[in-house]
N, C-alpha and C positions, 0 to 999 in steps of 0.2 A: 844206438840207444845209450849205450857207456860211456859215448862222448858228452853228447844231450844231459843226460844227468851232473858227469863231471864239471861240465859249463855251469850246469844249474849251481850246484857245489861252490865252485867258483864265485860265480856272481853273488852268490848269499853271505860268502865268506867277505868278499870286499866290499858290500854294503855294511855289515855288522862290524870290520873294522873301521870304516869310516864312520861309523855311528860310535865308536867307541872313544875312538881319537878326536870325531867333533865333540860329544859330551866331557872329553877331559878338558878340552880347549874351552868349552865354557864354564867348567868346573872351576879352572885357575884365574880364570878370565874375572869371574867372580868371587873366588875368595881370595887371590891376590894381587893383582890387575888395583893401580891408586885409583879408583874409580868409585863414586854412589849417589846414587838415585837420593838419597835423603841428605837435600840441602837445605837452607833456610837464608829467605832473606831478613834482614836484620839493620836495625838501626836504632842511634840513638834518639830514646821517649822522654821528653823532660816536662816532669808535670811542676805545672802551673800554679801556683799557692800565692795568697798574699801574704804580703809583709804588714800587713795592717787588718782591721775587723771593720767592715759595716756591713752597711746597704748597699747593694750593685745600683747603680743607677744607670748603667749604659755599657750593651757589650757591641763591640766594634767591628764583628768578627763571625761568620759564619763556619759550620759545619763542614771542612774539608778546604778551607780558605786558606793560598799560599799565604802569608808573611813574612815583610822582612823585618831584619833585627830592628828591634826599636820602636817598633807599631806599637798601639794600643790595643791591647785584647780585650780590657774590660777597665770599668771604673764602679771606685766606689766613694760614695757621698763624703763630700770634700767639707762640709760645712763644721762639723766637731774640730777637723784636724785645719782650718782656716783659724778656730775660734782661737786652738792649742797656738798656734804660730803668733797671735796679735798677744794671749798673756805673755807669752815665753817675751818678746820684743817689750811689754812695759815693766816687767821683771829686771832684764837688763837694760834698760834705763836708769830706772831706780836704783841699779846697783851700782851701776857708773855715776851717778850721782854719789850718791853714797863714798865710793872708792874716793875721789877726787874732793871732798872734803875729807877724810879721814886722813889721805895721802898730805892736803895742805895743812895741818892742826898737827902733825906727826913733823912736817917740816917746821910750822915755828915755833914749837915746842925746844927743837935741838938746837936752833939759833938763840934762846933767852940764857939768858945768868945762870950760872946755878943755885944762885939766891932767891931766884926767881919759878925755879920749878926744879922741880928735883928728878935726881936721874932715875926714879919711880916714875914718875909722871909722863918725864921721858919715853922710858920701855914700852910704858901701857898705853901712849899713841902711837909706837912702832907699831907694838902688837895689833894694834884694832885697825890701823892700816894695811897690815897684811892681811888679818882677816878679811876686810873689805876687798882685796884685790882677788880673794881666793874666791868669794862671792861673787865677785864679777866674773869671773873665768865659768865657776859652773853654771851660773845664767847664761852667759854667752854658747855653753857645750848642748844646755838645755834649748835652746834655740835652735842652734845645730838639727837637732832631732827631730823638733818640733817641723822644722821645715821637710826634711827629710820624711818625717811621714805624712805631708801635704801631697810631697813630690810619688811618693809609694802608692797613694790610693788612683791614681794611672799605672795597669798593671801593665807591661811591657813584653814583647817574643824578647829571650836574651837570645835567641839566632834565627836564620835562616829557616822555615819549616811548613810545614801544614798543622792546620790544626783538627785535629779529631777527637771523636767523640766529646761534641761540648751538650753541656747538659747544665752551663749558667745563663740566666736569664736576669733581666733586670726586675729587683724586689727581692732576687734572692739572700740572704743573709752570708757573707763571705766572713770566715775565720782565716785566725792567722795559721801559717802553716797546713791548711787543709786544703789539699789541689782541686779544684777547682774543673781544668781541663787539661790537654797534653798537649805539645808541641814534637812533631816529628822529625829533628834534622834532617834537612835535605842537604845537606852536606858528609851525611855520616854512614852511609847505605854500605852494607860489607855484609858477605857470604858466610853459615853456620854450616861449615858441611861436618856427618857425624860420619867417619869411617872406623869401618872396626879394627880392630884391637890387630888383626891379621895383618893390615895394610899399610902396619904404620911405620917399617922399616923403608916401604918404596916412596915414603913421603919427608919432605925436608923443606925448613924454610927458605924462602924467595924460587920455591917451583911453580912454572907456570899452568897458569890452571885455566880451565874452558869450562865455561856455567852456559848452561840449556834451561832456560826458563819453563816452568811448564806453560803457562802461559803464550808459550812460542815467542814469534819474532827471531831476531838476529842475536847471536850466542854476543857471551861478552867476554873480556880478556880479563884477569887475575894472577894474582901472585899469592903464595903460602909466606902469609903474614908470621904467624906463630901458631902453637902446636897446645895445648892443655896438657897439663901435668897432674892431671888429678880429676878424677870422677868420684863418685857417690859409690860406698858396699852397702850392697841392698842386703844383705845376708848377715851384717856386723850391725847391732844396735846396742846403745848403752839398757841396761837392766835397774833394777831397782836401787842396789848398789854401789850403780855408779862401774857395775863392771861389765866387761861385756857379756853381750847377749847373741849367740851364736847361735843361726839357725841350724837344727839338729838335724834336716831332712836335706839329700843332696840328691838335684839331678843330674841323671846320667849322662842325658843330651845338654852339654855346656855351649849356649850360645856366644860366638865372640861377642866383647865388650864393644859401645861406640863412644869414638869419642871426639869430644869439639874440634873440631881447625879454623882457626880465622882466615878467612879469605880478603884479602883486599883488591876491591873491582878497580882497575886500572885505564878503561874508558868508557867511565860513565858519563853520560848526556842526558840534553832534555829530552830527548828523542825514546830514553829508555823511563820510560814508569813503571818505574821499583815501586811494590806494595811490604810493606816491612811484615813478616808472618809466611811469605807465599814459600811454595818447594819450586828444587830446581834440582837439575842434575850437573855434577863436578865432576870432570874429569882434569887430572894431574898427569903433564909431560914431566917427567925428571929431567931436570938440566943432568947432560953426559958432563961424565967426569974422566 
């Protein structure tokens, strides 16, 4: 019977040390282990704005629609900035006209006597000749523009992307500078992973990293881009003024901080569709030293 019991003893004893030694193993595993469940995929969103104001009259482009650089996404009524291009073009005319008699009355002015015209008269068809020549340069610069925003109401992907959430339609009213829709480089996809504040000793840039989509499919290779230097204190705010404003209540349980790591995915394919927003899991091998 005092065997029976001591076995019991026993086997209770090396169950609750192996519960004690598996729980510290995931205890380190988890607060220090380069490793976290909270990744982010991530890319660059370049919203769409014109250079110019009308009427859309024609969008090229659907909801989720790859693009390449240089497409048209959308147009807007070319007829104002037609009319602007045909003034600008008899403006400089006219001033080239203009220029070239001023230029020849300024030359034979300075070929007569001086009995004949005086070095006032002179000066004052130099001068009205350079003024004409200064008038033709800014009619010529005002043309420039004038074409340039013919050329602008074709609004253009400047890269590679998708486009989402389009919400213009044609008859809408497009202002300058107010985006319009977004384009998502498809060239620019890279990993947000946030590890805490604990973990950031076991981490360095150009370590290799392994990203688990949640998503599933086939994991993907990476390297530790660079590291963030600086987070937001939720606990420090400026006061009225202008000094700080320290929260007065401290909690006991201090959660570590997390903080950004750029990830750079290193074989990425068409074969992987990357949703820019999704989570993923990051784990980081340290390059031995």
């Amino acid at each position: 019977m005092r065997t029976s019991a001591t076995l019991r003893y026993v086997i209770t004893g090396v169950l609750l040390l192996i519960a004690i030694l598996f729980g510290a193993y995931l205890w380190n595993d988890n607060m220090y282990s380069p490793w976290t469940r909270d990744g982010r995929v991530k890319a660059n969103t370049i919203h769409i704005a014109p250079d110019v104001s009308g009427i859309v009259t024609n969008v090229a482009v659907h909801d989720n629609q790859f693009v390449h650089k240089g497409d048209v996404l959308f147009s807007i009524d070319k007829r104002r900035y037609a009319h602007a291009v045909s003034q600008a073009e008899a403006t400089l005319a006219a001033q080239q006209a203009e220029r070239g008699m001023r230029s020849k009355e300024a030359a034979r002015r300075s070929g007569l006597d001086a009995s004949i015209v005086t070095s006032e008269n002179r000066e004052a068809a130099a001068s009205l000749s350079s003024i004409a020549g200064a008038k033709y340069q800014a009619a010529a610069a005002a043309l420039e523009t004038a074409q340039l925003n013919l050329e602008r109401t074709d609004v253009k992907a400047p890269v590679d992307g998708y486009v989402t959430n389009l919400h213009v339609y044609a008859g809408d009213f497009a202002a300058i500078g107010i985006p319009q829709l977004a384009v998502i480089d498809s060239n620019s996809y890279y990993i947000s992973g946030y590890f805490e504040e604990t973990k950031l000793p076991y981490l360095a840039v150009n370590d290799v990293v392994e990203i688990h989509l949640m998503s599933g499919g086939a994991s993907l290779k990476g390297h530790i881009e660079s590291i963030s230097r600086g987070i937001t204190d939720r606990d420090a705010a400026t006061g009225k003024e202008l000094l700080a404003d320290i929260n007065p209540t401290f909690n006991w349980v201090r959660l570590a901080q997390r903080v950004p790591v750029r990830i750079r995915i290193d074989d990425l394919d068409k074969e992987h569709k990357l949703v820019a927003g999704t989570t993923c899991t990051v784990i980081v091998k340290p390059v031995k030293k």
